[in-house]
Residue frames as qw, qx, qy, qz and C-alpha x, y, z in Angstrom:
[[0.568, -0.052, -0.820, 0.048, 22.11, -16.48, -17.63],
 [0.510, -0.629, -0.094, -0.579, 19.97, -16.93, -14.60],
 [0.105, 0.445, -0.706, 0.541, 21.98, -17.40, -11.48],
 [0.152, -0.279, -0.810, 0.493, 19.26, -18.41, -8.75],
 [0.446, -0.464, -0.330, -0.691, 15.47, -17.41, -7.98],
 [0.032, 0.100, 0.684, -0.722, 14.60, -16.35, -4.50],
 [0.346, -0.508, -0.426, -0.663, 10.81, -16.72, -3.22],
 [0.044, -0.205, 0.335, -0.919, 9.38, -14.89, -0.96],
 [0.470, -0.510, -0.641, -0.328, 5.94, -16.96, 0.08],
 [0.427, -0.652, -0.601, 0.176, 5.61, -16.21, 3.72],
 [0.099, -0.946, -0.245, -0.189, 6.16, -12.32, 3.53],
 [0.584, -0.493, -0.075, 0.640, 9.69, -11.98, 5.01],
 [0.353, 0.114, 0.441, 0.817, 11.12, -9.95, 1.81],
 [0.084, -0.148, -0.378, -0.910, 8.12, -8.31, 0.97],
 [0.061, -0.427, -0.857, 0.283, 4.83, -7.58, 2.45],
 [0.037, 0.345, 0.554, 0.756, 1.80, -6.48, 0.93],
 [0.005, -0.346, -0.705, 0.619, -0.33, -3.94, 2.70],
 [0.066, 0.639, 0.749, -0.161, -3.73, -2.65, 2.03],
 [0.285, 0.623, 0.240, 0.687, -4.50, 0.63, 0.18],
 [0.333, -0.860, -0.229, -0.313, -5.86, 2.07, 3.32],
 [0.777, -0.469, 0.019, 0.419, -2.94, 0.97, 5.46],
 [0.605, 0.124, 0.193, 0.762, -0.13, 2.15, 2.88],
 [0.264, 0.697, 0.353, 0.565, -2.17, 5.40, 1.98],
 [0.542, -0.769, -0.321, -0.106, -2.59, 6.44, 5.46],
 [0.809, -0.326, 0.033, 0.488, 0.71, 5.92, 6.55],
 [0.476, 0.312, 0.352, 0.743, 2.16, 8.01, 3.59],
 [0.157, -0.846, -0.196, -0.471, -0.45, 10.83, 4.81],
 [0.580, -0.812, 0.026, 0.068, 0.78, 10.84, 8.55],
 [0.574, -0.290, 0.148, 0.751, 4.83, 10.84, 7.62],
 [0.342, 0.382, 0.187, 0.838, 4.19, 13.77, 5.28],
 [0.124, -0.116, -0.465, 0.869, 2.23, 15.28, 7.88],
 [0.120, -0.159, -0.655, -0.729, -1.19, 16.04, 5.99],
 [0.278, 0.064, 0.699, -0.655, -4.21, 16.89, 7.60],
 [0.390, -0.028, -0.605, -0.694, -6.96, 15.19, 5.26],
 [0.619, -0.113, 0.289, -0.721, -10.58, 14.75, 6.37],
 [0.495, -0.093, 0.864, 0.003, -11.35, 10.71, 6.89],
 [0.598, 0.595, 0.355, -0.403, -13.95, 11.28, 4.22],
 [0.595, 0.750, -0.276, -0.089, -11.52, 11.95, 1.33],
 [0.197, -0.464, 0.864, -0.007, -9.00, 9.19, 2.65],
 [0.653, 0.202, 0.721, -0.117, -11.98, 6.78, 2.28],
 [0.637, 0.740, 0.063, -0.207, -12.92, 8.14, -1.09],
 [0.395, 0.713, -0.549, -0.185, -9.28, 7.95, -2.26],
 [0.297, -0.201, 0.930, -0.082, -8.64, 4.04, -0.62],
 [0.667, 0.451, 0.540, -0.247, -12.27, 3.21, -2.61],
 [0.526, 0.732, -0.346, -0.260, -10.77, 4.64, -5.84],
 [0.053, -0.587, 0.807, 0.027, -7.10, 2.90, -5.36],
 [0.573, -0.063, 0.753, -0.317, -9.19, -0.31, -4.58],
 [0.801, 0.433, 0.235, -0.339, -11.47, -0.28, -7.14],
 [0.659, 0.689, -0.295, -0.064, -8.33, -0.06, -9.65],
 [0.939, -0.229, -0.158, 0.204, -5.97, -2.79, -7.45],
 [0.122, 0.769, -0.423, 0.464, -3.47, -0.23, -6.68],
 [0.826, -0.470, -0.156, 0.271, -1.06, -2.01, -4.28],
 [0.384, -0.855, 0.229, 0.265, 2.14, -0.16, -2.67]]
């Protein structure tokens, strides 16, 4: 039985960021030294296939 339904429209809960934003990040906390070229080339891939975080 369904207790209650929570939305989340103006982003408090959840908050959707860009492939380039999310991918980037994820390189600089693991420390990673990858050339901007193959960051763009993997954020154009992720894009092309809507990859979200």
């Amino acid at each position: 039985m369904i207790k209650g339904v929570m939305f989340d429209f103006s982003g408090t809960l959840f908050r959707i960021e860009s492939a380039a934003q999310w991918l980037r990040a994820v390189v600089v906390k693991a420390g990673w030294d990858a050339p901007q070229g193959e960051l763009d080339a993997c954020v154009n891939r992720l894009e092309e296939l809507r990859a979200q975080p």
